[in-house]
Each structure stands twice: as C-alpha cells, then as structure tokens.
C-alpha positions in Angstrom: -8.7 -7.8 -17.0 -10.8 -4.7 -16.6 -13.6 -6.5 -18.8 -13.2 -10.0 -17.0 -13.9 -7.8 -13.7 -16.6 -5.0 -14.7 -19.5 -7.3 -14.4 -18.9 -7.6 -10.5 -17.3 -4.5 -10.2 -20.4 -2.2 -12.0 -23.5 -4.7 -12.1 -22.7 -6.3 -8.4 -21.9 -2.9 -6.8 -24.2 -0.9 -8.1 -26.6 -3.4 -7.9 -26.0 -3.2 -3.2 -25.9 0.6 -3.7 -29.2 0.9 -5.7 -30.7 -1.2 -2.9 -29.3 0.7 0.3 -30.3 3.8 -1.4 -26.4 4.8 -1.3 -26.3 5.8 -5.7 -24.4 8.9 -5.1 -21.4 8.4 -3.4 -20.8 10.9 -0.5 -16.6 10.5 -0.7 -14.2 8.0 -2.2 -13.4 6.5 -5.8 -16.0 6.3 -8.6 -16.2 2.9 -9.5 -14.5 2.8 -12.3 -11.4 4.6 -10.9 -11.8 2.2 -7.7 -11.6 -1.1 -10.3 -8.7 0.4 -11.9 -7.3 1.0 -8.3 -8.0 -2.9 -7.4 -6.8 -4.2 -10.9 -3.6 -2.4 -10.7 -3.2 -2.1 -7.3 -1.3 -5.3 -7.0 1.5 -5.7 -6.1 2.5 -3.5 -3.7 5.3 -1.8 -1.6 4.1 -1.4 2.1 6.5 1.4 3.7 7.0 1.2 8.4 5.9 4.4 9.3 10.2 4.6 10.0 11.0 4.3 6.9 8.6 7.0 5.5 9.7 9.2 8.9 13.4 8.9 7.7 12.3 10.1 4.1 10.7 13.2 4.6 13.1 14.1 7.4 16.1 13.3 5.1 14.4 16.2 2.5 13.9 19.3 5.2 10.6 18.1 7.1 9.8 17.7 10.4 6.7 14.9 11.8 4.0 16.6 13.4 1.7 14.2 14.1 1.1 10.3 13.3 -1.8 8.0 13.4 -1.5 4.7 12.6 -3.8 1.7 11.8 -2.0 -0.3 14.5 -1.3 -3.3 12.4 -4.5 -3.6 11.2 -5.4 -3.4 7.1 -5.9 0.5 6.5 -3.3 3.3 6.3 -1.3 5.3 8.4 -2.0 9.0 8.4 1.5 11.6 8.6 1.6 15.3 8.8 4.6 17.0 7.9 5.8 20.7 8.1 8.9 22.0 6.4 11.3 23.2 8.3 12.6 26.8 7.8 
C-alpha cells in the first residue's frame, strides 16, 4: 500500500510545498509518518466527548476544560487534572 501511495504522497506533496515555498514544515507529521497515519488510519473508533468524560473520571480525573470541533471534521481538545 505504502508503495501504491508514495508517489502522491512524496512527489505530489512535496511537489505544492516546493512551490509555496513551505519545504520545512513549521509543526505537524513528516510525510512519511503522515502516509503511514492515512494508510493505517482506517478504520477508526470515534469516541462522544461523554464517553471519553466517563473514562478518565472513572480512573481519578477531574475535566477542566473542553473544546470541541462542534460536529465538524477535527478533534476535540480535553484537559484533565488528577484528583488528590
């Protein structure tokens, strides 16, 4: 799978970030680890911000603060603290 891919993943890719001037990536994935991370990323388990609530609250920790993506493709963002 990984060689099927590469071609888009390396030539296309680097081919828009050679252009925009955008070579060195500021954050994020390397390439390769993000075509490993697309290849092997499916399927997956999407958790409700409940259910991951409940989890971490059933194990000693208390949710401080919650953003989520609203329903939208992205990912919700938790902060827990352990409770003493």
């Amino acid at each position: 799978m990984i060689a099927v891919h590469a071609p888009y993943l390396f030539g296309m890719r680097w081919s828009v970030r050679a252009v925009t001037g955008r070579l060195s990536l500021q954050r994020g994935m390397s390439l390769w680890h993000d075509m490993v991370d697309w290849l092997g990323g499916y399927p997956f388990e999407v958790a409700k911000p409940e259910a991951v609530s409940r989890f971490f609250s059933e194990r000693g920790f208390e949710l401080v603060e919650l953003k989520t993506c609203g329903g939208r493709m992205g990912c919700n963002e938790f902060v827990f603290r352990r409770q003493a």
